[in-house]
N, C-alpha and C positions, 0 to 999 in steps of 0.2 A: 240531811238525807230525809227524803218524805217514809210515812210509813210502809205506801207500797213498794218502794225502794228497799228499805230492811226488811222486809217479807220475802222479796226477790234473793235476798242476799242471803237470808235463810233455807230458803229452798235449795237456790244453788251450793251451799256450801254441805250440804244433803245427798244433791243427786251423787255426789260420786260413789256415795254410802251404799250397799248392796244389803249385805249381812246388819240386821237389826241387831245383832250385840255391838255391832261396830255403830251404829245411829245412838243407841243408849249410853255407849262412852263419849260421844260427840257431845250429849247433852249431861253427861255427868260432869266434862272438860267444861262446856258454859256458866255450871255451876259456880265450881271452883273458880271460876275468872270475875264470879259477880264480887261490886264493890260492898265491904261488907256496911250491911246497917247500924247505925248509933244503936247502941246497948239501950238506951230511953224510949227508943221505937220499940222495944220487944215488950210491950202491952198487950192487954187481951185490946184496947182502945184502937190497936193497929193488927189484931191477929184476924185472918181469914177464915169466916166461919163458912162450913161446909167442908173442908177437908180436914183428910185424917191424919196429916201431917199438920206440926205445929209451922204456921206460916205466914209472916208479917210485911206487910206494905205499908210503906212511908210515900206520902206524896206531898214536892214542896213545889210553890207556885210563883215563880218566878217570871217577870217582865210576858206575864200570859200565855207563856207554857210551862207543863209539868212535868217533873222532875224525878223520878219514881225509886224509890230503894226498895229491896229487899234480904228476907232472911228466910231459911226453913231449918229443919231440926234432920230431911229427907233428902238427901242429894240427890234424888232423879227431881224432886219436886223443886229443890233449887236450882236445879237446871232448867225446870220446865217456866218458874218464874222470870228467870234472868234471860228467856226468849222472847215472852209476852212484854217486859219490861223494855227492851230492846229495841222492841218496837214501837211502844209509845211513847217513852221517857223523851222530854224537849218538846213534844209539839203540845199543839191547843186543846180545851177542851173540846171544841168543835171537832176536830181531826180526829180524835181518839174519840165520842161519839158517832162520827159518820162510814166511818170505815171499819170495815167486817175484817177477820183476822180469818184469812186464806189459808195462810203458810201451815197450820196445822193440820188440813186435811192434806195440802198439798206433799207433804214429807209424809203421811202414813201414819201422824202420831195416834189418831182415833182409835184408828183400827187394834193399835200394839198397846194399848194401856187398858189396866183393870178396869173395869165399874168404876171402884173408890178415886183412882186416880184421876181419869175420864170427870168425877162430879167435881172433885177440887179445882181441875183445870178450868171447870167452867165459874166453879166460885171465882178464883182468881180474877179472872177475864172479869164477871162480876161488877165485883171492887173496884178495878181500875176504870172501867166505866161508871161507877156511881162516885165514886172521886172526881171523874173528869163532870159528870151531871152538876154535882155540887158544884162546884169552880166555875162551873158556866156561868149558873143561876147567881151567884156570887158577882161576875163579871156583866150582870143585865142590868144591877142596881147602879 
């Protein structure tokens, strides 16, 4: 599935959501459903700096796509990685460079999360783009 494909599938599994406590349980459910991370990845070497939640991305590089784990210590925040994860995990680092992640303005997440939350989500995002950087530059040599 391409990335604007799980964006798509994001969104639509969204619209039916009305009531914002019912969108905050859909993504506390995401949470819970993320595969959990090797105990060895919960370094500060894998912790996402900028947020206020303790929260770690593993990226493994396989046959020229990437692979992405994660953990958080926050259940909305583990839910909010296991979306961004969702959509990049498998493709290239080119793909996950080139492509801007919609789905979160598209469902309303901007507007419904704190400041704090709001700056983590863009750490995240961040990360998995400077993972996907590295890999590239890795894949030029």
């Amino acid at each position: 599935m391409t990335i604007e494909e799980q964006q798509q599938e994001i969104i639509e599994d969204f619209e039916f959501l009305t009531d914002w406590m019912d969108k905050y349980e859909m993504i506390i459910q995401l949470g819970k459903e993320l595969p959990l991370i090797d105990d060895q990845y919960k370094t500060d070497q894998y912790k996402i700096k900028g947020c206020q939640s303790q929260v770690w991305v593993y990226a493994d590089y396989k046959d020229g796509n990437i692979y992405f784990t994660a953990d958080s210590d926050a259940i909305i925040t583990k839910g909010l990685i296991s979306m961004i994860i969702k959509v990049y995990s498998g493709h290239t680092p080119d793909e996950i460079l080139n492509t801007d992640l919609y789905f979160i303005d598209k469902i309303g997440l901007h507007s419904h999360l704190s400041p704090t939350r709001s700056n983590g989500l863009a750490s995240m995002i961040k990360q998995i783009k400077e993972y996907a950087f590295a890999l590239q530059k890795l894949e030029q040599k």
